[in-house]
C-alpha beads as a LAMMPS data file, in Angstrom:
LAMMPS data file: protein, C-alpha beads

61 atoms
60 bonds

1 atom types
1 bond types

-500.0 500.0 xlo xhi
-500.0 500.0 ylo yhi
-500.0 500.0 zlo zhi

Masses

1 110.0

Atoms # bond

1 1 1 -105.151 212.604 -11.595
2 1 1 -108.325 214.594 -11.440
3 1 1 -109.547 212.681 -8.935
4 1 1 -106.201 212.209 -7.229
5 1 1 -107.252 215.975 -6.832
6 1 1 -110.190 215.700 -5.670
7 1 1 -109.813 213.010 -2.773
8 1 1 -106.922 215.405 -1.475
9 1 1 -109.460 218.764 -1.240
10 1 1 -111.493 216.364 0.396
11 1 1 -108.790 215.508 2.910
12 1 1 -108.481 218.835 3.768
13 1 1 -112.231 220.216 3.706
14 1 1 -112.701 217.081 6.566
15 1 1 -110.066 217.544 8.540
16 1 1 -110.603 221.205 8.564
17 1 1 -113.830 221.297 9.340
18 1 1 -113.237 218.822 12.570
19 1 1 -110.095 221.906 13.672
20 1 1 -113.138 224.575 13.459
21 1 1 -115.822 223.049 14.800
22 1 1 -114.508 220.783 17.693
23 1 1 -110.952 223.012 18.628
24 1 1 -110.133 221.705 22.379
25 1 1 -111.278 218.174 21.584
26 1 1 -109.197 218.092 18.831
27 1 1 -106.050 219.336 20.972
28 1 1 -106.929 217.090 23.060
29 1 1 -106.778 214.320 20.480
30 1 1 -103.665 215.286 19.804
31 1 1 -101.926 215.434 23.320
32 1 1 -103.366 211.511 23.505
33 1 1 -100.609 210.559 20.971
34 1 1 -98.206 210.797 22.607
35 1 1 -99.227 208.139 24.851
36 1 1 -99.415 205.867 21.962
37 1 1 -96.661 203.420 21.307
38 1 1 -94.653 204.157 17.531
39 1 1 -95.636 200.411 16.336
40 1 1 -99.199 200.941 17.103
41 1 1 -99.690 204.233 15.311
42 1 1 -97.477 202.575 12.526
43 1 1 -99.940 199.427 12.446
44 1 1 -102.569 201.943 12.625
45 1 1 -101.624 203.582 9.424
46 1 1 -100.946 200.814 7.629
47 1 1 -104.152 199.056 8.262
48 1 1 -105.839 202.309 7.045
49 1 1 -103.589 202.412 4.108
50 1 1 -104.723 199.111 3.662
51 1 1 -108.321 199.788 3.360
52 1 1 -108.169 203.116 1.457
53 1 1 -106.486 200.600 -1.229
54 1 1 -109.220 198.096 -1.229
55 1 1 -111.593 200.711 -1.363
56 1 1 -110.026 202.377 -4.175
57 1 1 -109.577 198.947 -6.005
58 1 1 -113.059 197.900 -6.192
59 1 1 -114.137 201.060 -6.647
60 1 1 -112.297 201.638 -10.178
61 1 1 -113.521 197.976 -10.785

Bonds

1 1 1 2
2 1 2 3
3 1 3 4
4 1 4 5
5 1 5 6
6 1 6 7
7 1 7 8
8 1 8 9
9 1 9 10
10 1 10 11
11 1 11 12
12 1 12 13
13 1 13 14
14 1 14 15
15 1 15 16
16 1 16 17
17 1 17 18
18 1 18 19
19 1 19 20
20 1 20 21
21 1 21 22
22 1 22 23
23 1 23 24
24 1 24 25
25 1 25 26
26 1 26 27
27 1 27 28
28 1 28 29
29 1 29 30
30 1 30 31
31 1 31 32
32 1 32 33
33 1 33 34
34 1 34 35
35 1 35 36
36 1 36 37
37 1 37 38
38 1 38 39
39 1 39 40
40 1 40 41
41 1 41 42
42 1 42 43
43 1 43 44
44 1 44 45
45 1 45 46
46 1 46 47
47 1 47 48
48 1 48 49
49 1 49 50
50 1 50 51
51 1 51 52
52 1 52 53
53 1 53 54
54 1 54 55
55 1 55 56
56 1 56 57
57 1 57 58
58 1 58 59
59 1 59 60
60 1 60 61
């Protein structure tokens, strides 16, 4: 659970950091998504689910 924890803060510090440092770009990200079908963002996802899995996997192994 601990470092359930600790991925999450992680999550956050990142994805923070990118909002204060790059603002406009970011937005700018952001307005790009909605040009993007919902089955590509969905494969997307899943295909980075995918490899945070296999990551986690071997790395507990």
């Amino acid at each position: 659970m601990k470092e359930l924890i600790i991925a999450f803060g992680l999550f956050l510090f990142i994805e923070g950091i990118l909002y204060a440092l790059f603002p406009s770009k970011m937005r700018n990200i952001l307005k790009k998504l909605d040009l993007i079908k919902d089955g590509q963002l969905r494969t997307g996802g899943l295909i980075f689910a995918l490899i945070g899995f296999i990551i986690i996997y071997y790395s507990k192994s």
